[in-house]
ZAMAR-499837 format. One record per residue (C-alpha): residue in three letters; x, y, z; residue number from 1. Coordinates in steps of 0.1 Angstrom, whole numbers, plus 5000, padded with zeros to 4 digits. Layout:
["ala",[X,Y,Z],NUM]
...
***
This chain:
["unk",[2608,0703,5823],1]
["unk",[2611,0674,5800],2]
["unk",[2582,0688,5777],3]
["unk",[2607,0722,5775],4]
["unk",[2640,0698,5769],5]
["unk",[2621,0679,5743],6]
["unk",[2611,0712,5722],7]
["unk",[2640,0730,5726],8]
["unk",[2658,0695,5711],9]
["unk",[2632,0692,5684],10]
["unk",[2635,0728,5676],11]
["unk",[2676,0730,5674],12]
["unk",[2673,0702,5652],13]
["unk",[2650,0720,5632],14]
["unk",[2677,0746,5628],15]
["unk",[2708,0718,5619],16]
["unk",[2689,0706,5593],17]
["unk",[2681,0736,5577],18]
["unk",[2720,0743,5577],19]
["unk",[2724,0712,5563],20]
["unk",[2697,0715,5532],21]
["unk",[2704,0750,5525],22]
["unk",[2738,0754,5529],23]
["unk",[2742,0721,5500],24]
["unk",[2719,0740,5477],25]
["unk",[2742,0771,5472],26]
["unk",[2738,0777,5438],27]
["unk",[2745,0812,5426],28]
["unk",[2734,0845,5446],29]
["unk",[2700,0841,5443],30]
["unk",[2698,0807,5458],31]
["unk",[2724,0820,5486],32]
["unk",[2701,0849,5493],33]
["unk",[2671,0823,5494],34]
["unk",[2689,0797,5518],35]
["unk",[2697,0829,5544],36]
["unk",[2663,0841,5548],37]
["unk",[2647,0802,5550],38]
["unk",[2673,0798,5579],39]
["unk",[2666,0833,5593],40]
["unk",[2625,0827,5592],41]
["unk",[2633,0792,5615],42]
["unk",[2653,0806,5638],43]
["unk",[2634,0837,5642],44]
["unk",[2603,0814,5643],45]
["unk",[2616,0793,5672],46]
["unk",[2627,0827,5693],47]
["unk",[2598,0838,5689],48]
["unk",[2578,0807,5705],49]
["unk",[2604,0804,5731],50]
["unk",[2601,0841,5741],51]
["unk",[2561,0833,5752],52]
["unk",[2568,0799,5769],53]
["unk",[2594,0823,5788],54]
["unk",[2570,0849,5793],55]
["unk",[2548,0824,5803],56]
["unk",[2568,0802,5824],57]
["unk",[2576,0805,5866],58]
["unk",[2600,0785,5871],59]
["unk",[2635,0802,5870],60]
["unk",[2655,0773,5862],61]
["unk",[2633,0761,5833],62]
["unk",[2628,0801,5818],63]
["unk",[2670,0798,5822],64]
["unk",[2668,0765,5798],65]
["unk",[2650,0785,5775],66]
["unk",[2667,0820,5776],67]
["unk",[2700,0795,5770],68]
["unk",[2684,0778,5737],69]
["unk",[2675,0814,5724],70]
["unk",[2714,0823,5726],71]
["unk",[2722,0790,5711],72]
["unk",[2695,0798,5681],73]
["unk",[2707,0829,5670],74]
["unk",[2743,0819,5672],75]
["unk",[2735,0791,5648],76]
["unk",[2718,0818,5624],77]
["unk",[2743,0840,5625],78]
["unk",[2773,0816,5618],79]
["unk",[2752,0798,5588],80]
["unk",[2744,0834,5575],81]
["unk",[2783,0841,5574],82]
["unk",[2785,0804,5559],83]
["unk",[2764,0809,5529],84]
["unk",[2775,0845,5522],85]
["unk",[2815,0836,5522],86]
["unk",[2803,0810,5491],87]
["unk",[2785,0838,5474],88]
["unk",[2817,0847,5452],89]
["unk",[2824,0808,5442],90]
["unk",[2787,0804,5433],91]
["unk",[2784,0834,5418],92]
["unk",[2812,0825,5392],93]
["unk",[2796,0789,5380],94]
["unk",[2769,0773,5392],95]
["unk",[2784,0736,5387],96]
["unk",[2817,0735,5402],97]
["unk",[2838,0716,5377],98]
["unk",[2862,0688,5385],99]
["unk",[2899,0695,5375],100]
["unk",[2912,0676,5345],101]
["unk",[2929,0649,5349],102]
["unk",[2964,0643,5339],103]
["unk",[2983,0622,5320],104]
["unk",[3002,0594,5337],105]
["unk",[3029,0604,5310],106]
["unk",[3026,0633,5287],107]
["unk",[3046,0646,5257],108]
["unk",[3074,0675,5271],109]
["unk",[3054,0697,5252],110]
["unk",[3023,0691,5257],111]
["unk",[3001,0724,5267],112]
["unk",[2985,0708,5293],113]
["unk",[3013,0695,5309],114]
["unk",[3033,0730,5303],115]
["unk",[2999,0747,5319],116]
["unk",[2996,0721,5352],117]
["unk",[3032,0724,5363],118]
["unk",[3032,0765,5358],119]
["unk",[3063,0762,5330],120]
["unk",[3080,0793,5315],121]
["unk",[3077,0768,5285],122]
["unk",[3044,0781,5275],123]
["unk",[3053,0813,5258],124]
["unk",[3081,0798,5237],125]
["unk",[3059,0766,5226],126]
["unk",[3030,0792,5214],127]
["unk",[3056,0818,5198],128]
["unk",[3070,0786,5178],129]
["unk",[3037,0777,5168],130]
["unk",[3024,0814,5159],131]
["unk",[3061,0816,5139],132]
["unk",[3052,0783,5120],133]
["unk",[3022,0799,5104],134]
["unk",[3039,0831,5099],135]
["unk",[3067,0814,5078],136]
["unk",[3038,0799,5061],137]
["unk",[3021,0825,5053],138]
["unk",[3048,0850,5044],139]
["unk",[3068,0820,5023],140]
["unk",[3039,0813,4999],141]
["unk",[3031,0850,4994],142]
["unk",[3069,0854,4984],143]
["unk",[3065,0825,4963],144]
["unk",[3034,0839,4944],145]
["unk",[3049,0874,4941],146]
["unk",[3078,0864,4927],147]
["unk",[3066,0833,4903],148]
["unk",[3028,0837,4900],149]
["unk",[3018,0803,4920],150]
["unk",[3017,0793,4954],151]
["unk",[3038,0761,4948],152]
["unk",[3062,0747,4926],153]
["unk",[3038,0727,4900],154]
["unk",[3069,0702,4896],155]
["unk",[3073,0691,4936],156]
["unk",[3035,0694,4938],157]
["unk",[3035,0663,4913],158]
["unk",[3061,0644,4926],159]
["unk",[3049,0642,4965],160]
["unk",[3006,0641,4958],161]
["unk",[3012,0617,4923],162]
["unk",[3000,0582,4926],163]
["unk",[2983,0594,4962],164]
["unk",[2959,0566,4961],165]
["unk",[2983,0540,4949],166]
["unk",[2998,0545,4983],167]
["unk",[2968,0546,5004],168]
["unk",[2963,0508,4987],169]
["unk",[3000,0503,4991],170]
["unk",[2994,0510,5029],171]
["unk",[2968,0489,5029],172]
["unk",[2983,0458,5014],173]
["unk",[3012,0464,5039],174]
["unk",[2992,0461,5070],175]
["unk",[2976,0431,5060],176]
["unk",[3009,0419,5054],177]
["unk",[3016,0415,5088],178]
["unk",[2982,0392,5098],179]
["unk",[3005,0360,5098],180]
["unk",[3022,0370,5126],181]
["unk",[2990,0367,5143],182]
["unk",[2979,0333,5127],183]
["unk",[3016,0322,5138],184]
["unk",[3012,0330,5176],185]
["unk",[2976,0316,5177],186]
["unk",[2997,0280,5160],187]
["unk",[3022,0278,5189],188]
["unk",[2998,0294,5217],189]
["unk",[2974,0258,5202],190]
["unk",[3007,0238,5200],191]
["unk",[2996,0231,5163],192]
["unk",[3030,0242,5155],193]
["unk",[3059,0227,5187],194]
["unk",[3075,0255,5209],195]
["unk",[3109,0240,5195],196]
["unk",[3105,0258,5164],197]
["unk",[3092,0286,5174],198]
["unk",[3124,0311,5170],199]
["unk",[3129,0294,5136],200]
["unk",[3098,0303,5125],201]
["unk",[3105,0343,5140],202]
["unk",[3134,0346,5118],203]
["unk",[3126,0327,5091],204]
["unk",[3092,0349,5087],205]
["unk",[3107,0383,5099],206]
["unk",[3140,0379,5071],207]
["unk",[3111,0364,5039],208]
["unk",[3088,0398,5049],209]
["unk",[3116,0426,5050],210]
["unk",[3134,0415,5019],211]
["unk",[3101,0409,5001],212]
["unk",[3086,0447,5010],213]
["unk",[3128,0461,5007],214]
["unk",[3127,0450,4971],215]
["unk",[3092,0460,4962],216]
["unk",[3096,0496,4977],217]
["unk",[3132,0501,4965],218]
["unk",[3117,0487,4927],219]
["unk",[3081,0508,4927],220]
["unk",[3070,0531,4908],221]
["unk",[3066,0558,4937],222]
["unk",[3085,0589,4937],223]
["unk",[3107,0599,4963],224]
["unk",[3084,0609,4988],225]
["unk",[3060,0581,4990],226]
["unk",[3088,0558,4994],227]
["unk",[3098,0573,5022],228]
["unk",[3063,0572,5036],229]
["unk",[3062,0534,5027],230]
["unk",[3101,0526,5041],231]
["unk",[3095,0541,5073],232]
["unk",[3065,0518,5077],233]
["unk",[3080,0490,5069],234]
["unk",[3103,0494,5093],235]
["unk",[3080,0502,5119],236]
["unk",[3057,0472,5113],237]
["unk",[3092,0450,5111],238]
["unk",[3096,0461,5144],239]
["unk",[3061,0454,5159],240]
["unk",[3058,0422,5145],241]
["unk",[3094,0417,5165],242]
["unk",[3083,0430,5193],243]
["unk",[3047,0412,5195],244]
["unk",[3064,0373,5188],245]
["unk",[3095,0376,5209],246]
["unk",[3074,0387,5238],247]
["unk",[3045,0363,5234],248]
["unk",[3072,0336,5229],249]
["unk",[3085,0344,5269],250]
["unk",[3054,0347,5280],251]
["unk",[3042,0311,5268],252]
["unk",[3077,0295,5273],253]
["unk",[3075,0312,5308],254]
["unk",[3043,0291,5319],255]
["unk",[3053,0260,5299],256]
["unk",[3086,0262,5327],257]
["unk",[3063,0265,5353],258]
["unk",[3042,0236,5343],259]
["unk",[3009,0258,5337],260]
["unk",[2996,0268,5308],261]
["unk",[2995,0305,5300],262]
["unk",[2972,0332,5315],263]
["unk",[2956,0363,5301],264]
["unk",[2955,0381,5335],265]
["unk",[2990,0369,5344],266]
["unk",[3006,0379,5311],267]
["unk",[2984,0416,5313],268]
["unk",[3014,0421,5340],269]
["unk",[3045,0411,5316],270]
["unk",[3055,0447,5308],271]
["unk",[3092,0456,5300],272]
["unk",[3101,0419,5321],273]
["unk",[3114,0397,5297],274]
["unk",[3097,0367,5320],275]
["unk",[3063,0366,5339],276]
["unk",[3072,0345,5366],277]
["unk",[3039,0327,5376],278]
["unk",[3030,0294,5386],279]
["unk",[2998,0279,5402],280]
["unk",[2983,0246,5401],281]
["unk",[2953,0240,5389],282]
["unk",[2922,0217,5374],283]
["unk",[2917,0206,5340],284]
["unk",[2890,0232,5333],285]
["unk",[2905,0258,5350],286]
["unk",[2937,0248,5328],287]
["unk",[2909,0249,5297],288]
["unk",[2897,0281,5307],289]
["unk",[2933,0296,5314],290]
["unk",[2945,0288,5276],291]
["unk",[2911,0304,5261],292]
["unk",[2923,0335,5283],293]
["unk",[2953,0334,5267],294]
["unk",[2940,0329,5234],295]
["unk",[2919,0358,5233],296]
["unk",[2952,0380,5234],297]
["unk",[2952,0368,5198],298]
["unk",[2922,0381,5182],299]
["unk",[2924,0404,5153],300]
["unk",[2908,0438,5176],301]
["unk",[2934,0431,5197],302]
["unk",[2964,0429,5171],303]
["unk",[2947,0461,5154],304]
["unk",[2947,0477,5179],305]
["unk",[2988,0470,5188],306]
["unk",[2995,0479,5154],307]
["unk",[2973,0513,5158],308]
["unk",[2990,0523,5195],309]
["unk",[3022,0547,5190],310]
["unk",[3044,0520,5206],311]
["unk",[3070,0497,5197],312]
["unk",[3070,0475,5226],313]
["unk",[3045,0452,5229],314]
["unk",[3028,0447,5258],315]
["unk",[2992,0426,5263],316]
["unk",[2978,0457,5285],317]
["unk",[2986,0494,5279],318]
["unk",[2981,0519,5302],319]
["unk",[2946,0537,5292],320]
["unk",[2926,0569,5295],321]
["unk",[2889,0564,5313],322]
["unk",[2879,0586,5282],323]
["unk",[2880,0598,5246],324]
["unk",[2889,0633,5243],325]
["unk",[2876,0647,5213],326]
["unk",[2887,0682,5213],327]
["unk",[2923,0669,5221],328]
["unk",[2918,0649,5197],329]
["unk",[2910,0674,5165],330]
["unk",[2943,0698,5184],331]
["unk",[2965,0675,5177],332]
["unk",[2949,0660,5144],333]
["unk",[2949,0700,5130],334]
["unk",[2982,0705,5139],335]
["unk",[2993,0674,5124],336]
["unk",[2981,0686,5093],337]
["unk",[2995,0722,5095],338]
["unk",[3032,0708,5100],339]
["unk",[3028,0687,5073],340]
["unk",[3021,0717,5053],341]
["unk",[3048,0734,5068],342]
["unk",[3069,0703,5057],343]
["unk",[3059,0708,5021],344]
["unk",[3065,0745,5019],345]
["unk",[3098,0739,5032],346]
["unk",[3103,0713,5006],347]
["unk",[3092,0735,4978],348]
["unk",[3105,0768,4986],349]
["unk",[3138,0765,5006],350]
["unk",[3154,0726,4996],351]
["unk",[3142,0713,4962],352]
["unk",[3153,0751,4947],353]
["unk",[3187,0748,4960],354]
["unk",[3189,0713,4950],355]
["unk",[3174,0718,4912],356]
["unk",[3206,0736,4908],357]
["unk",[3231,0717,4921],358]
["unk",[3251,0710,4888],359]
["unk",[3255,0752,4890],360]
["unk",[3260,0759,4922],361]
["unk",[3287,0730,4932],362]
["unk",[3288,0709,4968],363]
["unk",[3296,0741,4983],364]
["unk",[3268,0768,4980],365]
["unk",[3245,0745,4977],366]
["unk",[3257,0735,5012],367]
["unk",[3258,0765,5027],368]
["unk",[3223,0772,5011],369]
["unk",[3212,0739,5027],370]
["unk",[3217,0749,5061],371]
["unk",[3185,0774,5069],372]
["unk",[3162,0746,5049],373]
["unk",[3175,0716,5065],374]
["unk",[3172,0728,5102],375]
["unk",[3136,0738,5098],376]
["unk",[3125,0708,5082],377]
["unk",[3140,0687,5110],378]
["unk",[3128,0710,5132],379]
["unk",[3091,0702,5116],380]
["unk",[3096,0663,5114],381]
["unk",[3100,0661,5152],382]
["unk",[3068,0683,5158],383]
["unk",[3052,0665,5133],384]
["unk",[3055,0626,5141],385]
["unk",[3063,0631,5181],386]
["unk",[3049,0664,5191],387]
["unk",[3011,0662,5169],388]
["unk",[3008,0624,5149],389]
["unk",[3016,0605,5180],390]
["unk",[2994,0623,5201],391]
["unk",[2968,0623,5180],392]
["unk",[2969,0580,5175],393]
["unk",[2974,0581,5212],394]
["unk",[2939,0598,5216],395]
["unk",[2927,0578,5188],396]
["unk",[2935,0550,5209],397]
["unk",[2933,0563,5246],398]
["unk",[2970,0557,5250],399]
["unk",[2979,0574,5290],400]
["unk",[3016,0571,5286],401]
["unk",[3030,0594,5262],402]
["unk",[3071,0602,5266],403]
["unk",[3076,0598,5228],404]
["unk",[3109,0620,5232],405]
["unk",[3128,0636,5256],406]
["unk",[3151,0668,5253],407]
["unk",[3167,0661,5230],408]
["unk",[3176,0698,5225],409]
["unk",[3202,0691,5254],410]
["unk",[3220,0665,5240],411]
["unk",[3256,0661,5250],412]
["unk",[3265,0639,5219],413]
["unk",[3259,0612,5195],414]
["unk",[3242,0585,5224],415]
["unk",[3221,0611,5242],416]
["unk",[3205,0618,5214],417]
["unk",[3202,0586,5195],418]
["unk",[3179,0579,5234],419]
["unk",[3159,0612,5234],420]
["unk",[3150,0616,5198],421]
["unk",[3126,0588,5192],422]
["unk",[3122,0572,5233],423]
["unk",[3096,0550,5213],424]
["unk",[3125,0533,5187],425]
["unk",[3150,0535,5217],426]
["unk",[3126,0517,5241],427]
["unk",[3125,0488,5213],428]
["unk",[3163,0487,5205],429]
["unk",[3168,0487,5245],430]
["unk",[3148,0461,5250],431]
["unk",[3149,0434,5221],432]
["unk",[3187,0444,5206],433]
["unk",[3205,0454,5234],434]
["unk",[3194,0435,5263],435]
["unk",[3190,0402,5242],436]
["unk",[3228,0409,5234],437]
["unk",[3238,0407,5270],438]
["unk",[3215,0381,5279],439]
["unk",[3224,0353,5254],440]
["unk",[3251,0365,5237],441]
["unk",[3276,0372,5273],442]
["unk",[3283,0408,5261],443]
["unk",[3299,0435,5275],444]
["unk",[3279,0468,5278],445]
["unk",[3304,0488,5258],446]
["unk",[3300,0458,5231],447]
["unk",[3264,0454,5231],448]
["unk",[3262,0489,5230],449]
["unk",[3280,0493,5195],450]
["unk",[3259,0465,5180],451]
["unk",[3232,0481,5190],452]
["unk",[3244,0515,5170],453]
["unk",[3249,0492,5137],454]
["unk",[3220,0478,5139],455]
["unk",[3203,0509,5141],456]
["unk",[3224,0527,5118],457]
["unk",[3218,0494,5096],458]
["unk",[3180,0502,5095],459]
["unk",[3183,0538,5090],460]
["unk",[3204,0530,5058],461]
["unk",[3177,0503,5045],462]
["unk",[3149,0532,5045],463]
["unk",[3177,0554,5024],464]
["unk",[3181,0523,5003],465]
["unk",[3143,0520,4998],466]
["unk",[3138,0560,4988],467]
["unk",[3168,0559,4967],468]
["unk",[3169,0526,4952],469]
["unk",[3209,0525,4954],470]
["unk",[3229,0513,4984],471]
["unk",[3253,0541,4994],472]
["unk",[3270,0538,5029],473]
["unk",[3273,0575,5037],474]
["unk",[3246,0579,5063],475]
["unk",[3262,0544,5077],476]
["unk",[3297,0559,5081],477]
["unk",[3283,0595,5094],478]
["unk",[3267,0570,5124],479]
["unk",[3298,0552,5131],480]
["unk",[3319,0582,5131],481]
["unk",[3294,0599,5153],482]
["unk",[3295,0572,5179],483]
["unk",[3332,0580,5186],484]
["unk",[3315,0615,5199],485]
["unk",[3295,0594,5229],486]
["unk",[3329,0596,5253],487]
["unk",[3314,0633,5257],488]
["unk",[3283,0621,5276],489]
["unk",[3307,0609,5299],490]
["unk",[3335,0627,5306],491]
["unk",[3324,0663,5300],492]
["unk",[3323,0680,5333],493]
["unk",[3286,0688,5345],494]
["unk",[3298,0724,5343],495]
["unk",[3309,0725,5307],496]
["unk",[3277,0707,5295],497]
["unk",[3273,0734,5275],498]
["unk",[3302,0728,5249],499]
["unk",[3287,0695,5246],500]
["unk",[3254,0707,5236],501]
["unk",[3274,0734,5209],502]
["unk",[3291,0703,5191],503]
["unk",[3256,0688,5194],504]
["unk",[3238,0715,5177],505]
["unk",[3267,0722,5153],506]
["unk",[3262,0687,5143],507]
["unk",[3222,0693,5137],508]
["unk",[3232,0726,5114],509]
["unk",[3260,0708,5096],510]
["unk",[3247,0669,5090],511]
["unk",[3214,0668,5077],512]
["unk",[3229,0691,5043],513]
["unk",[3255,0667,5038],514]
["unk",[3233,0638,5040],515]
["unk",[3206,0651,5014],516]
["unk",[3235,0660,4992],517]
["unk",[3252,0629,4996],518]
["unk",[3218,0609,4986],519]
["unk",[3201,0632,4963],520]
["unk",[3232,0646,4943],521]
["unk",[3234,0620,4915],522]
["unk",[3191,0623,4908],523]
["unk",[3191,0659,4902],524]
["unk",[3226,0663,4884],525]
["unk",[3209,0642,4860],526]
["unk",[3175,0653,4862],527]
***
């Protein structure tokens, strides 16, 4: 009886681990067919040397053991038989079962991915706008050649690619520019120069660089276009540099309150705080070994690499991908480049025309004539920088948080838009103009909030003042007019949002004309 018990055990267990082998090595249909008739040989193997110790065997209760572990036997076969043939279509379609991708922690509104993962109606319309880009494209230049013999305009062709590598060098010179910022923070972070002076020395460095790289763009030799390259940067690295020194300065003056000296893996947690609030005792050479933590925040990778990441806001740890995606990567990089083209064709063949003949025309057609140009190029700056450039540095350099704008397109006024247009310039203003305002200054939000509006409006007109190399107020006025349009955020009714949006987007149609008009009129009435 026990010799029976022990071979029926040894037997079934036989069987599971067949189911177990088999059943893991489903590959495609061939292996599926394969793992079926393995199991079916075992099982038909151990019925058939149970059927002769049965035939052989007297006793009823042990030939009842047996007849009962024959049932169980071909049970077992025919379940894992069913098993292996239900994964027959999934194995049949791959052989190695991908992992889904995995998403971002925070993706661009428009990104295909994103559009594809939550199922959005989105998808068509982002691929029809993309497939209408390079239509326009196409069909533009082969007006243009029809009707003149060249693709482009010979004249705007020289003005935006003449002195290209003057500006590459220009570029160049600029970023290094910024490298005492980083010899500054590693002087206070080694107390060589006293945490007394160190605002002093923010302002005193911040006000010497912009009016140093303001009067050698607005004075250079550049045309038009790569001044506008070269003013946008320098605003962009003016606000960096801001952003990296004000928050280091919290960060140290934050552990010198606490009594201990500043800490790499502490500060990785200072995000949008304006204070880490940390204190812990500790040795001497723990102390040491805390500070050389803290000084290895200020190494020149690390600065590269803030100066590389599409942010504003500094932070001594950014949110990463495990991975670099290469195909995303070229997307993004490609398309880049093919609304920058679409940039320049706008340029050539719908605004600098209209423009050229100005003196003819008068502020009126030329207006009116404005309108079609000046909405697509918008249009093709917004795709450009926060829909393709930005994502493309933010594979460059594995950024996982990408809500570079929001919808904009929605915008009830003046402030929603000023937020959802660029959520990477807002995120700065938010943070080191308008909460700094409340916090030491004692101001009201409605007050803080309209400093914060001139000094953005105030840096919008020193990049017009940089192209243009006169100081003209327009674009300043526009701003300050158009913030008398934010009560409309607030007090439209949710069901009327919609006239909102319609002085929005009559505002998109009508301002951009007036503003190239207003800044460009003088160079080509005399050109």
């Amino acid at each position: 009886m026990l010799k029976v018990s022990a071979s029926s055990e040894s037997q079934a267990m036989d069987i599971k681990k067949a189911f177990i082998a088999e059943s893991s090595s489903v590959g495609d249909e061939k292996n599926v067919s394969q793992s079926v008739n393995t199991v079916k040989h075992i099982v038909q193997d151990t019925k058939e040397t149970m059927a002769a110790e049965c035939s052989s065997s007297t006793d009823k209760k042990e030939l009842s053991v047996k007849k009962s572990t024959m049932e169980v036997a071909t049970e077992i076969y025919q379940k894992l038989a069913t098993f292996i043939y239900s994964l027959t279509d999934k194995s049949s379609s791959s052989s190695v079962v991908k992992p889904p991708p995995v998403p971002l922690k925070k993706s661009t509104l428009l990104d295909v991915d994103r559009l594809e993962l939550i199922n959005s109606n989105l998808v068509g319309i982002y691929i029809i706008a993309q497939v209408c880009l390079v239509t326009f494209m196409i069909c533009s230049c082969h007006a243009h050649y029809m009707r003149v013999g060249t693709l482009f305009d010979p004249v705007v062709y020289n003005i935006v690619f003449i002195n290209i590598q003057s500006l590459f060098l220009a570029e160049f010179r600029l970023l290094l520019s910024t490298l005492p910022t980083l010899f500054i923070q590693q002087a206070l972070a080694s107390e060589f120069i006293p945490e007394s002076a160190s605002c002093a020395v923010l302002g005193v460095w911040e006000s010497t660089w912009l009016v140093y790289w303001v009067a050698l763009v607005s004075t250079s030799h550049f045309a038009w276009p790569q001044r506008v390259v070269l003013a946008v940067h320098v605003i962009i690295l003016l606000m960096k540099q801001h952003s990296f020194m004000v928050t280091n300065n919290k960060i140290r003056q934050s552990h010198l309150k606490d009594g201990s000296p500043p800490s790499y893996e502490s500060t990785a947690k200072v995000l949008d705080s304006d204070v880490a609030q940390t204190a812990a005792s500790t040795s001497t050479n723990a102390e040491k070994d805390d500070r050389m933590f803290f000084l290895r925040n200020f190494t020149i990778l690390h600065y590269g690499y803030w100066l590389a990441v599409p942010s504003l806001v500094y932070q001594t740890s950014f949110p990463q991908m495990p991975a670099f995606r290469p195909i995303h990567f070229a997307y993004y990089t490609a398309w880049t480049l093919i609304s920058a083209l679409g940039l320049y064709i706008t340029l050539d063949h719908l605004i600098y025309p209209v423009m050229r003949d100005i003196s003819i025309n008068g502020f009126y057609h030329t207006f009116v004539y404005l309108i079609p140009g000046t909405i697509m190029y918008v249009f093709l700056v917004f795709l450009t920088v926060f829909e393709y450039a930005l994502n493309a540095m933010a594979e460059l350099t594995l950024l996982d948080e990408r809500d570079f704008y929001d919808d904009w397109w929605n915008s009830l006024g003046y402030e929603s838009f000023s937020r959802k247009w660029s959520t990477v310039v807002y995120r700065f203003l938010h943070k080191h103009v308008f909460l700094e305002l409340k916090e030491y200054f004692n101001l009201s939000r409605p007050a803080a909030m309209f400093f914060t509006f001139t000094v953005s409006a105030t840096l919008n007109e020193l990049i017009l003042f940089m192209v243009t190399g006169t100081f003209r107020t327009d674009y300043f006025r526009m701003i300050t007019l158009q913030s008398l349009y934010i009560w409309t955020d607030y007090v439209m009714p949710p069901a009327k949002k919609s006239f909102g949006i319609t002085g929005f987007w009559g505002g998109y149609f009508f301002g951009p004309p007036f503003i190239i008009i207003a800044y460009s009129r003088y160079f080509f009435e005399q050109n």
